[in-house]
C-alpha positions as a printed NumPy array, in Angstrom:
array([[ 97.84 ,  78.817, 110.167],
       [ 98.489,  82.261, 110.051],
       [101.421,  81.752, 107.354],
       [ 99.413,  79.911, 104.86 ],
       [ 96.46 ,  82.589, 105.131],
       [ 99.546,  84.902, 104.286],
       [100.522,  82.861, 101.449],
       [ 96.855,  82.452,  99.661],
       [ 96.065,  86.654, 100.363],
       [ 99.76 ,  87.686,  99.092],
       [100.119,  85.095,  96.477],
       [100.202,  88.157,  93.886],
       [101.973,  91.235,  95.631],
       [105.501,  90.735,  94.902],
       [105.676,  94.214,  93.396],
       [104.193,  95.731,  96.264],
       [106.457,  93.927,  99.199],
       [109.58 ,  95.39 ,  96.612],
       [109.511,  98.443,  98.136],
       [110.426,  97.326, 101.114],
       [113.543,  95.532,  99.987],
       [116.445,  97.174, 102.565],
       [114.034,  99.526, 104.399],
       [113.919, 100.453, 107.787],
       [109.987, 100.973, 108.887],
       [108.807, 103.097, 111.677],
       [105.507, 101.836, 112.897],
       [103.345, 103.688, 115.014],
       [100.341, 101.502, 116.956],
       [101.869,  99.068, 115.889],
       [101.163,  96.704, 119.209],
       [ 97.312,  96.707, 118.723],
       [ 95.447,  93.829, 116.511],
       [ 96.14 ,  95.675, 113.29 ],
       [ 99.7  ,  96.535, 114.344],
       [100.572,  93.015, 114.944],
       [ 98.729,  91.577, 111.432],
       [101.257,  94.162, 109.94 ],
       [104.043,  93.199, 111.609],
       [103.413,  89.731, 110.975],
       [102.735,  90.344, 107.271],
       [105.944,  92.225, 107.105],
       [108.048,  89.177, 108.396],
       [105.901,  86.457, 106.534],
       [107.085,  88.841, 103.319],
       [110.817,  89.395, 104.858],
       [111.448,  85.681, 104.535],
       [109.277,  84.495, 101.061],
       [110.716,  86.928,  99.39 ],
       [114.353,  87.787, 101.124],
       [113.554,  91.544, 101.646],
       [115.94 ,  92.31 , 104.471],
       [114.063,  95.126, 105.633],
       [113.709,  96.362, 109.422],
       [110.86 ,  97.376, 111.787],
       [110.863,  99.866, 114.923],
       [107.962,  99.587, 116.621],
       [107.055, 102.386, 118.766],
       [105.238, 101.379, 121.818],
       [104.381, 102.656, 125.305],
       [105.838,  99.401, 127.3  ],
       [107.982,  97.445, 125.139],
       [108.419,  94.662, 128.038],
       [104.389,  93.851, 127.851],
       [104.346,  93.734, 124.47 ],
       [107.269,  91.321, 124.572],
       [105.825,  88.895, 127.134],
       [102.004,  89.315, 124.49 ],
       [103.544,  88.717, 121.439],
       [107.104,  87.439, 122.034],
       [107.83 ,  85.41 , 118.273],
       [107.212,  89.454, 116.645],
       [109.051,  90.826, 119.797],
       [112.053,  88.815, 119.26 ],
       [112.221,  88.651, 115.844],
       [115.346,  89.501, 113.894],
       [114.38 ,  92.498, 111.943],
       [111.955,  94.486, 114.474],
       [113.317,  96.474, 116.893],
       [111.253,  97.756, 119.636],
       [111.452, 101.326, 120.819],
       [110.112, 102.776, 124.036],
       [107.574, 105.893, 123.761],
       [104.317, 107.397, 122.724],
       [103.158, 108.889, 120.032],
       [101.097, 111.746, 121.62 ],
       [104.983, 113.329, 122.593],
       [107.389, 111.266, 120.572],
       [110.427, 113.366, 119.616]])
């Protein structure tokens, strides 16, 4: 259901998803509620519009946030990257 929300809300923001075409996307709180509507929104736009762009997600326990939310998790373009943000190098 989620997909066809994205495809009513987005129906006009081709321009905007452009500038993501081939980019790599560091993502801080990115595992919370808004986090994963991002990350979802990112991927929903990474296949319409064949944007080929990467996220790392920064999170304090990448293995929890796997077994929550394993479709984002282990999806093709997101990478997940152990830390936190208070002492992130």
């Amino acid at each position: 259901m989620l997909r066809a929300d994205f495809d009513e809300v987005f129906l006009d923001s081709v321009p905007l998803w452009e500038h993501f075409r081939n980019a790599r996307i560091f993502i801080t709180g990115g595992t919370g509620f808004f986090g994963s509507v991002l990350i979802e929104s990112l991927l929903w736009a990474n296949e319409r519009y064949s944007l080929n762009a990467e996220a790392v997600i920064l999170t304090r326990q990448p293995g929890a946030y796997a077994r929550q939310r394993p479709r984002l998790a282990g999806a093709e373009a997101i990478q997940l990257c152990a830390g936190d943000v208070r002492d992130f190098p």
